[in-house]
NUKOL-181794 format. One record per residue (C-alpha): y, x, z. Coordinates in nm, 4 decimals. Example, Ala and Ser with C-alpha at 12.3 -4.5 7.8 and 13.67 -1.06 7.14 Angstrom:
NUKOL-181794
-0.4500 | 1.2300 | 0.7800
-0.1060 | 1.3670 | 0.7140
***
This chain:
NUKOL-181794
1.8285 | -2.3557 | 0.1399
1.7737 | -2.0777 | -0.1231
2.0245 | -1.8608 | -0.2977
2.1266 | -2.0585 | -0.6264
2.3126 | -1.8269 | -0.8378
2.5744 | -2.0333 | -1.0307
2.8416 | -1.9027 | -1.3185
2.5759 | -1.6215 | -1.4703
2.5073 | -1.5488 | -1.8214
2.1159 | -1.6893 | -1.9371
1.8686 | -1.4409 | -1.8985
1.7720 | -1.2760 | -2.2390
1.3882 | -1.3236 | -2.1678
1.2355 | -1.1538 | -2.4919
1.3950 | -0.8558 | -2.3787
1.3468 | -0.8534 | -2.0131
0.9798 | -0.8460 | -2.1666
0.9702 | -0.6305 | -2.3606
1.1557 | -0.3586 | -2.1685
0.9019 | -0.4629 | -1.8892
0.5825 | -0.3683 | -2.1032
0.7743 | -0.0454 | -2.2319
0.8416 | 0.0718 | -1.9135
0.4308 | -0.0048 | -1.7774
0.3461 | 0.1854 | -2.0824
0.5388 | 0.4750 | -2.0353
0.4285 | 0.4854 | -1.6982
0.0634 | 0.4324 | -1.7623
0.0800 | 0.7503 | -2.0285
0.2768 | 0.9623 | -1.7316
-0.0154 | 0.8607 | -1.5172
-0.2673 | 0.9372 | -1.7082
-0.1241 | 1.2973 | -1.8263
-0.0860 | 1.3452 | -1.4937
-0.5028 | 1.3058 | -1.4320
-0.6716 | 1.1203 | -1.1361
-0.4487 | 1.0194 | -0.8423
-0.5256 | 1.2421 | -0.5199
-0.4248 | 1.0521 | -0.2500
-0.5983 | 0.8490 | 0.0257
-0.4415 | 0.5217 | -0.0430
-0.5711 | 0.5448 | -0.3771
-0.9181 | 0.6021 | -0.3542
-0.9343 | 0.3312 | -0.0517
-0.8375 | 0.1003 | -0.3614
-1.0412 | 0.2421 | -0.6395
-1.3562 | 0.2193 | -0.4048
-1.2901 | -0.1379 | -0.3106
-1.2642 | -0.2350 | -0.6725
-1.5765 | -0.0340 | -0.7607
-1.7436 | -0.2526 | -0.4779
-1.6074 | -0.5708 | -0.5858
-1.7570 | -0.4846 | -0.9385
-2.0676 | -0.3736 | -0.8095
-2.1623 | -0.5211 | -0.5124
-1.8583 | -0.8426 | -0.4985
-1.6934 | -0.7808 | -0.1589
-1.4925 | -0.5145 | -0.0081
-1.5664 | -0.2114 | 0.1592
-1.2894 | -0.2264 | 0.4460
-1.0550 | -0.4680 | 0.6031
-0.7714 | -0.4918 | 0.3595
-0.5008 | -0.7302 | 0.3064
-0.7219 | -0.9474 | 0.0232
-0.4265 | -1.0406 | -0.2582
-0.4086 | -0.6873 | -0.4026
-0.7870 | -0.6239 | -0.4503
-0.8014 | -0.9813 | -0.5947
-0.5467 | -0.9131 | -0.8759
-0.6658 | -0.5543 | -0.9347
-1.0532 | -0.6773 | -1.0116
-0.9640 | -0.9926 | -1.1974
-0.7348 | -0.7220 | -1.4059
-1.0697 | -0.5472 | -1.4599
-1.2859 | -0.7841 | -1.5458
-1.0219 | -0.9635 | -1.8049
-0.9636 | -0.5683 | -1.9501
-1.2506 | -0.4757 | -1.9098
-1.1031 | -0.0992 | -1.8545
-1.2924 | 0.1483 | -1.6477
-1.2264 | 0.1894 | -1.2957
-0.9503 | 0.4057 | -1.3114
-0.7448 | 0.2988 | -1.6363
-0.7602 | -0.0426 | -1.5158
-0.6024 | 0.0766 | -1.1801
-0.3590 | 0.2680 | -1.3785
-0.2327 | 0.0442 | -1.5689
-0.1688 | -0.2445 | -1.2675
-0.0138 | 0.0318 | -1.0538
0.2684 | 0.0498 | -1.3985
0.2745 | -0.3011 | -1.4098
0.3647 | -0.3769 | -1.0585
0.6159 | -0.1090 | -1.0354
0.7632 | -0.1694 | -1.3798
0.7973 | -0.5665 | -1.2392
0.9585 | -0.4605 | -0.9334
1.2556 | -0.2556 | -1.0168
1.3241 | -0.4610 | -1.3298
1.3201 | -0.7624 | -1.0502
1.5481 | -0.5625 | -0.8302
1.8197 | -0.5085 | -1.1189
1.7755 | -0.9058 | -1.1810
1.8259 | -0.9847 | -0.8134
2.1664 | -0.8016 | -0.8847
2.2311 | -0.8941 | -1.1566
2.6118 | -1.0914 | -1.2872
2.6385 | -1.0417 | -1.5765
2.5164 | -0.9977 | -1.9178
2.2563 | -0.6607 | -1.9744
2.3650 | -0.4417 | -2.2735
2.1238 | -0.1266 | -2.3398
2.2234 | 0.1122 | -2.0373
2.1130 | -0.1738 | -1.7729
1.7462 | -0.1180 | -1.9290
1.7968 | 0.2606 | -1.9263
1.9055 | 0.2953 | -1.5521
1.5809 | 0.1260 | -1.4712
1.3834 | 0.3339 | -1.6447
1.5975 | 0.6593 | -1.5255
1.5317 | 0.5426 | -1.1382
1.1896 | 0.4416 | -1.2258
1.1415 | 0.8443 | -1.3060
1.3271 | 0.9941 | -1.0036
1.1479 | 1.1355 | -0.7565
1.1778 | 0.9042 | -0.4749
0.9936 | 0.6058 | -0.6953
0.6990 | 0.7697 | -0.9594
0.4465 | 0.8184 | -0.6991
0.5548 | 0.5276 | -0.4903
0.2479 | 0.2874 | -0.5994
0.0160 | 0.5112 | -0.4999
0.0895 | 0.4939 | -0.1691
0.2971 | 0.1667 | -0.1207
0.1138 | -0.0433 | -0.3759
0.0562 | -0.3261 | -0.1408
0.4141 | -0.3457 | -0.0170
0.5327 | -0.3290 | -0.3338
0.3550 | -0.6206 | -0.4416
0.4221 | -0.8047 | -0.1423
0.8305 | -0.7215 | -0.2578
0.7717 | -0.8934 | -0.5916
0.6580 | -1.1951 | -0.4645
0.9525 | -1.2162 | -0.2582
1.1992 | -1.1257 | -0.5447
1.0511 | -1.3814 | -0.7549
1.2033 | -1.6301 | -0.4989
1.5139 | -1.5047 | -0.4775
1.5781 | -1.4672 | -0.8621
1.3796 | -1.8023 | -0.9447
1.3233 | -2.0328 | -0.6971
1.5859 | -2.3267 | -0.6046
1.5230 | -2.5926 | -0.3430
1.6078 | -2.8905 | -0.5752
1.2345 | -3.1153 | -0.5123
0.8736 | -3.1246 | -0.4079
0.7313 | -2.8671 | -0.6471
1.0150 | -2.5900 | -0.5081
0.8436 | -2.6714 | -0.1893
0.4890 | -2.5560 | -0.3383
0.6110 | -2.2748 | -0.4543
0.8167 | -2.1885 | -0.1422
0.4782 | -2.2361 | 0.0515
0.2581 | -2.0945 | -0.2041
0.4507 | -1.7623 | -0.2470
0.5230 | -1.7053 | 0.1329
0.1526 | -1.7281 | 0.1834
0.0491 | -1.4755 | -0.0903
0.3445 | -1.2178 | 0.0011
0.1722 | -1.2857 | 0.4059
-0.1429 | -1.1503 | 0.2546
-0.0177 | -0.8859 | 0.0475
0.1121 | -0.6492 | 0.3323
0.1956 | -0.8171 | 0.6189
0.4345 | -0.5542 | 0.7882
0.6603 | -0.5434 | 0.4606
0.5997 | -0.9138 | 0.4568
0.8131 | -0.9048 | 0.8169
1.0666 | -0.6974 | 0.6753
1.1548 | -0.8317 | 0.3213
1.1202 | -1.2063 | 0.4223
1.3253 | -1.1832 | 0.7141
1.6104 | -1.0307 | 0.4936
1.5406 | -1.3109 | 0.2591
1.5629 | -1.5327 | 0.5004
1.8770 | -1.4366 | 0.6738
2.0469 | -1.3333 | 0.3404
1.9772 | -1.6940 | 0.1978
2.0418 | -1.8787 | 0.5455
2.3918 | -1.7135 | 0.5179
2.4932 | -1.7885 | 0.1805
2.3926 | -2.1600 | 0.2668
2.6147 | -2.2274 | 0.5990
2.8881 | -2.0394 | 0.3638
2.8790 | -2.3051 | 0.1107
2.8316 | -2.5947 | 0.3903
3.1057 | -2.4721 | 0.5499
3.3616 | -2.4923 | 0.2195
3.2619 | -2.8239 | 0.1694
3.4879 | -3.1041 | 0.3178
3.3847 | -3.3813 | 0.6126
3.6293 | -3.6421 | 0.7300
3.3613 | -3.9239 | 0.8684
3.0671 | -3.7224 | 1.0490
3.0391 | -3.3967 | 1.1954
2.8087 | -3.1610 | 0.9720
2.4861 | -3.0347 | 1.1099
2.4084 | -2.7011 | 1.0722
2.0352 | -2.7220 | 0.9151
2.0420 | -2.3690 | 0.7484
2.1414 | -2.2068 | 1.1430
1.9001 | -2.4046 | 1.3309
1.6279 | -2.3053 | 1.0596
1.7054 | -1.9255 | 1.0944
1.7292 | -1.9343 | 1.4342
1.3668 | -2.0825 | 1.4544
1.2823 | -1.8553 | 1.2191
1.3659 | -1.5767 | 1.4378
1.2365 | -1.6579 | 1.7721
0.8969 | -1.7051 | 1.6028
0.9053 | -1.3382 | 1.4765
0.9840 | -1.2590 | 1.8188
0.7244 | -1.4350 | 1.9683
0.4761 | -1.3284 | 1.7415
0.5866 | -0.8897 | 1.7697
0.5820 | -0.9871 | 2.1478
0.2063 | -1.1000 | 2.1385
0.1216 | -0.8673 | 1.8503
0.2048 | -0.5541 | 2.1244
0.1032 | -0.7715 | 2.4320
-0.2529 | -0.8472 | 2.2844
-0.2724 | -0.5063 | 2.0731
-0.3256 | -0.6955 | 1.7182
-0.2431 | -0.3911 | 1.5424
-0.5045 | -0.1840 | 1.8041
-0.4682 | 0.0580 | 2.1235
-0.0181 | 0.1480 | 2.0471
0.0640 | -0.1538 | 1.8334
0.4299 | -0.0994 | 1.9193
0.4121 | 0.2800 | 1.7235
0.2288 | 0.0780 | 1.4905
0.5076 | -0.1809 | 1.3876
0.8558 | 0.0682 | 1.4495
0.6654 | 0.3701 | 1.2671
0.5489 | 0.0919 | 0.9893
0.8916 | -0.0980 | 0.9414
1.0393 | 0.2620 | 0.9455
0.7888 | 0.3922 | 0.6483
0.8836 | 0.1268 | 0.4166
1.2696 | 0.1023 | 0.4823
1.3118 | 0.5342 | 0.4725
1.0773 | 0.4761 | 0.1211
1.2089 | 0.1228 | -0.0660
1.5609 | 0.1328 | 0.0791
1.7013 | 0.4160 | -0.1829
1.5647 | 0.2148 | -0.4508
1.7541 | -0.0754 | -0.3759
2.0886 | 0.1244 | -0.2882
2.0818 | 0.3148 | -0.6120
1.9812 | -0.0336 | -0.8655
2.2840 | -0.1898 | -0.6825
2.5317 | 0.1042 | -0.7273
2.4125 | 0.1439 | -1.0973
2.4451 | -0.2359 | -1.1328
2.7933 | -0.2511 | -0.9884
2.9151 | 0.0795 | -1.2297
2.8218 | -0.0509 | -1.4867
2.9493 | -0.4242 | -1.4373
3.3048 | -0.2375 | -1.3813
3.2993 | 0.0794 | -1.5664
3.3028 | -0.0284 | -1.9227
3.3062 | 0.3147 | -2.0846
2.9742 | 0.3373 | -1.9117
2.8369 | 0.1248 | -2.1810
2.8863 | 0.3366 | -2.4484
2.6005 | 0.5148 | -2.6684
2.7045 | 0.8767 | -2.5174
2.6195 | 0.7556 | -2.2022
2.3270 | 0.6178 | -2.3398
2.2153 | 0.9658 | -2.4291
2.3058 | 1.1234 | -2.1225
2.0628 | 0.8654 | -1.8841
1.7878 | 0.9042 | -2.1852
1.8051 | 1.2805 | -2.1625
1.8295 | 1.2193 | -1.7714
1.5055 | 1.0223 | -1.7767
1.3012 | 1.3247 | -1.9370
1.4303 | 1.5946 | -1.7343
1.3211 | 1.3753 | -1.4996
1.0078 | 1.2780 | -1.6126
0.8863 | 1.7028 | -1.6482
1.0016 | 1.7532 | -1.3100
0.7773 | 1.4690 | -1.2055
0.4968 | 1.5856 | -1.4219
0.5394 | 1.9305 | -1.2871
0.4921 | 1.8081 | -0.9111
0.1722 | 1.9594 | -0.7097
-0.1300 | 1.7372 | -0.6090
-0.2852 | 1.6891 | -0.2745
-0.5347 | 1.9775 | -0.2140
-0.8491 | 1.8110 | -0.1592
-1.0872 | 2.0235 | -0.3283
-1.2401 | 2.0239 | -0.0058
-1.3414 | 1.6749 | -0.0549
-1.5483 | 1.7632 | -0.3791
-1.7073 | 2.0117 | -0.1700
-1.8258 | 1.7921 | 0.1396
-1.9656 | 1.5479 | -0.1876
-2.1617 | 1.7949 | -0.3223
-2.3019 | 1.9123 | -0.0196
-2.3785 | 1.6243 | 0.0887
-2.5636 | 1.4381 | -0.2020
-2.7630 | 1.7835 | -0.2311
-2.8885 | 1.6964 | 0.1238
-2.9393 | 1.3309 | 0.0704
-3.1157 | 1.4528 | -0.2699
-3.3403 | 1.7374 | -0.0561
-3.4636 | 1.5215 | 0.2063
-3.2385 | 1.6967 | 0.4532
-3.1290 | 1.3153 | 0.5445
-3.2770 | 1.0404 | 0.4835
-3.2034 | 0.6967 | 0.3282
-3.2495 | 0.5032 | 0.6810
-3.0208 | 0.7593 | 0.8690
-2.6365 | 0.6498 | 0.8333
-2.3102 | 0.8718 | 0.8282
-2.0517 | 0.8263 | 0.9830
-1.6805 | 0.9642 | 0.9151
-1.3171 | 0.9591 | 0.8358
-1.1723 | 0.6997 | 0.5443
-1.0177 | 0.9900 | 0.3347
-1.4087 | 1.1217 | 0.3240
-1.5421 | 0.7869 | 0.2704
-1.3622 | 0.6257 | -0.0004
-1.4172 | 0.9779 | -0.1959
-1.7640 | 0.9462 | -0.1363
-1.8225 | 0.5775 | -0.2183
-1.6092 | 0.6225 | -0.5780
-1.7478 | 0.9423 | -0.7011
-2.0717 | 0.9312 | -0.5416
-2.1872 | 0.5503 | -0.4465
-2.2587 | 0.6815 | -0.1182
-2.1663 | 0.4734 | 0.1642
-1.9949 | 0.6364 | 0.4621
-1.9264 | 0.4622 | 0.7519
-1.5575 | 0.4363 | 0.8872
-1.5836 | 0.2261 | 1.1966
-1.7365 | 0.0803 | 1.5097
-1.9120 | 0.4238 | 1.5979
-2.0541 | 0.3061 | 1.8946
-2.3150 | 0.1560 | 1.7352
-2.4215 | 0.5078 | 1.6047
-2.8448 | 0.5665 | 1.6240
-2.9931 | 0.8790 | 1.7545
-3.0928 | 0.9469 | 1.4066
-2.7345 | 0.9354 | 1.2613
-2.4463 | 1.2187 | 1.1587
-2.1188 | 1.1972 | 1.1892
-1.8636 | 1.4525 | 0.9932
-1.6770 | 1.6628 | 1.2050
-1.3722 | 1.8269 | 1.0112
-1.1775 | 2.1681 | 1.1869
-1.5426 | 2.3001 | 1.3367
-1.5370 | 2.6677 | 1.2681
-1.7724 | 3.0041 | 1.2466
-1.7443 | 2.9941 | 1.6341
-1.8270 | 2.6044 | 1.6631
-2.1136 | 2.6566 | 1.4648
-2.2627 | 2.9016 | 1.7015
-2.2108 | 2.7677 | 2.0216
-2.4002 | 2.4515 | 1.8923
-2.7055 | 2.6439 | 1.7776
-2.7076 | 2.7633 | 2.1576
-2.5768 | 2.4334 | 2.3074
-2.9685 | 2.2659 | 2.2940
-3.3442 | 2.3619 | 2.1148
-3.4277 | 2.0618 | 1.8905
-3.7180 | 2.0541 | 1.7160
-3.5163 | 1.9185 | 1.3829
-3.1803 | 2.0818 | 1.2691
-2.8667 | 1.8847 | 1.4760
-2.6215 | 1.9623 | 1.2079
-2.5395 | 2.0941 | 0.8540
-2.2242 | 2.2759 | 0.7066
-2.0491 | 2.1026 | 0.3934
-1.7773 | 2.3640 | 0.4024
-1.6065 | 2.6333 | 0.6036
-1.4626 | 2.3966 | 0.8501
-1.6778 | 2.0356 | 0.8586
-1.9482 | 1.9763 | 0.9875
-2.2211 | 1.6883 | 0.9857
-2.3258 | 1.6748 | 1.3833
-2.6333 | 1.4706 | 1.4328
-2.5965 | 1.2039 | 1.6867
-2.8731 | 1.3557 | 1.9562
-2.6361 | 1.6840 | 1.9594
-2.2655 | 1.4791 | 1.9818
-2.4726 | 1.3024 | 2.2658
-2.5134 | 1.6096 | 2.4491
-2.2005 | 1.7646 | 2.3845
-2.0271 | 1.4439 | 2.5457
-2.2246 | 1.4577 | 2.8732
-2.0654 | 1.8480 | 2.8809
-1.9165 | 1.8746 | 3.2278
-1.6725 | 2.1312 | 3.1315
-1.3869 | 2.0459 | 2.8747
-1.4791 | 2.2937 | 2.5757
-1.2976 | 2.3954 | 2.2530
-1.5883 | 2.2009 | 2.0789
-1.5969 | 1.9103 | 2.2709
-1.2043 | 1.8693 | 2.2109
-1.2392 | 1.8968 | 1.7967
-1.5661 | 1.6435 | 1.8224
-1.3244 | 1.3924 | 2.0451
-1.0382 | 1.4777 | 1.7795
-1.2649 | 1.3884 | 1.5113
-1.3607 | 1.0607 | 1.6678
-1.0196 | 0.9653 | 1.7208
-0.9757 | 0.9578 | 1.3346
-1.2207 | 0.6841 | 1.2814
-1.0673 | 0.3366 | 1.2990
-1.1488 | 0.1122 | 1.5587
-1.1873 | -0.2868 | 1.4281
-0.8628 | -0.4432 | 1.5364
-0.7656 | -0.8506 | 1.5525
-0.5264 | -0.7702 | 1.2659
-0.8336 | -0.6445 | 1.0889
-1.0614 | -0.9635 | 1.1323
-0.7679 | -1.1285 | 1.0034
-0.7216 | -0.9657 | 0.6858
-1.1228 | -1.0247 | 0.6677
-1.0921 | -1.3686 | 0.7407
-0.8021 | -1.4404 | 0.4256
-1.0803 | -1.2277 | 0.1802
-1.3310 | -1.5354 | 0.2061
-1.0604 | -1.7595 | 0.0434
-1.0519 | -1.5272 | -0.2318
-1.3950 | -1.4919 | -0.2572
-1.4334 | -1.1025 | -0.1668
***
């Protein structure tokens, strides 16, 4: 039922290749000019592969396929933490857009086909993109590799039909809605095309590729339906999915619009095959590039901060080993990676008198109304900068039962909405990690 693309030119495989590793090195050296990535997304997966390395499973509920490949890439490199996450992150986007030109792709590459994906790999709306959509970009790839590869022809299409769909389902399952319902539906339609130009005189054709798609569809339907019914995604699993689906389309959708419009100029445009043009998208590419370089960081010095402070009172005795934190996942993937120290991100009802929680936005004025708030005969809280604090659980405790609604008691309940409850979508990614052995 798959697109089978007739009447093309044979790939030139050596140098799909080897444009493929030229592109993941140049990327990898952009990278790591550019220094340590500063986002949340990354340090959620840098601290799950320094816990499969160290302690073999992961730290949170993730989907399980992308911490697989990025720790077997580790242990076969045997790179440090960082390089080796480098390096994949190049890889998978250097796969992906040269997949995207080859799902485009009629006829034969010259030169410039390489260059334009190298000149969109360097614009600003794709260099950073792994860092954040890593997962969905992976999840992409496996999808591309059936429509550029795969042909329904016997049994061992049918593997791979089943064996890909499951690994894109636990790569990202939200993109996984998105890109294989397009597949589905773009396939489906090129299928009833062809049944439809061929001839029937003695029986009246049955429309397989129709019924397929429209069982296809109703499933999806049913399964959104329960997935917002039964709150799989948690409490608003409706903003969940529509502010999801709407992510990835505002973020991958350019890509694809500008690969095909490059594609399709230069399939017409001869003259845009020329070795002046050449020039022009190389010299494109580093302008781009410096721009790129030049492009501010997060600011989360903060986060180095909290660290410090906090290993200096894990290191004084101010807390000790048996007492657990508690906190947001920005704070606690930071902490894990750079520090090895484990901070709790969810079920915070199971917080013990003895515990601390950190409590980001409390101010000069928080800090004073809580020395007055109750007498203790232990300290109830330590600053880690100018605006967090670490609240011990007695004093949160107290603060709740509050009749009145206080500035404080709003920023605590603020704080506690940040933390991530467990949701059914979560046990699920949990339950997939055991067949990959993390």
């Amino acid at each position: 039922m798959l697109l089978y693309k007739e009447n093309e030119p044979p790939i030139n495989y050596m140098g799909f290749f080897l444009s493929l590793v030229i592109l993941s090195i140049s990327l990898f050296l952009f990278y790591s000019f550019k220094g340590e990535p500063k986002n949340q997304d990354s340090f959620l997966r840098l601290s799950n592969l320094k816990s499969l390395s160290e302690s073999g499973h992961l730290r949170t509920y993730s989907e399980p396929f992308l911490p697989f490949l990025t720790y077997t890439w580790k242990k076969i490199s045997t790179l440090s933490y960082l390089n080796a996450y480098q390096t994949f992150i190049s890889f998978l986007l250097s796969l992906f857009l040269h997949l995207i030109m080859l799902s485009f792709r009629k006829s034969e590459w010259r030169l410039n086909h390489y260059f334009l994906v190298y000149l969109v790999a360097f614009a600003p709306f794709t260099i950073y993109l792994p860092f954040e959509y890593l997962e969905e970009i992976l999840c992409l790839i496996i999808i591309l590799l059936l429509q550029v590869d795969f042909k329904m022809e016997n049994f061992g299409d049918l593997v791979k039909l089943v064996l890909l769909t499951f690994l894109a389902f636990v790569s990202h399952l939200m993109m996984f809605i998105l890109g294989y319902t397009l597949f589905v539906i773009l396939n489906s339609t090129v299928f009833m095309n062809k049944q439809k130009a061929k001839p029937t005189v003695f029986y009246k054709k049955k429309n397989v590729a129709g019924q397929l798609l429209l069982i296809y569809l109703i499933t999806l339907l049913v399964f959104l339906i329960i997935s917002i019914g039964f709150k799989f995604f948690g409490a608003d699993s409706f903003h969940f999915i529509v502010n999801s689906l709407w992510n990835t389309l505002y973020r991958f959708f350019p890509i694809f619009v500008v690969l095909k419009i490059l594609e399709y100029l230069l399939r017409k445009e001869k003259e845009l095959n020329t070795l002046g043009t050449t020039a022009i998208v190389f010299l494109l590419i580093v302008v781009s590039g410096y721009f790129m370089y030049n492009a501010k960081n997060d600011d989360i010095d903060y986060l180095e901060k909290q660290k410090n402070e906090l290993i200096s009172l894990r290191t004084r005795g101010k807390i000790l080993s048996n007492q657990a934190i508690y906190g947001y996942p920005l704070i606690s993937d930071y902490m894990y990676y750079y520090a090895g120290e484990n901070v709790l991100t969810a079920e915070v009802s199971k917080m013990k008198r003895d515990d601390f929680l950190i409590a980001r936005g409390m101010v000069v004025s928080d800090k004073q109304i809580l020395e007055k708030s109750m007498r203790s005969t232990k300290p109830l809280f330590y600053p880690l900068d100018k605006d967090t604090l670490l609240i011990g659980k007695e004093l949160i405790d107290y603060i709740m039962l509050e009749k009145s609604n206080t500035e404080t008691k709003t920023k605590l309940f603020e704080t506690l909405a940040k933390i991530p409850s467990i949701t059914p979508y979560n046990r699920m990614n949990r339950s997939f990690s055991v067949l990959f052995g993390l």
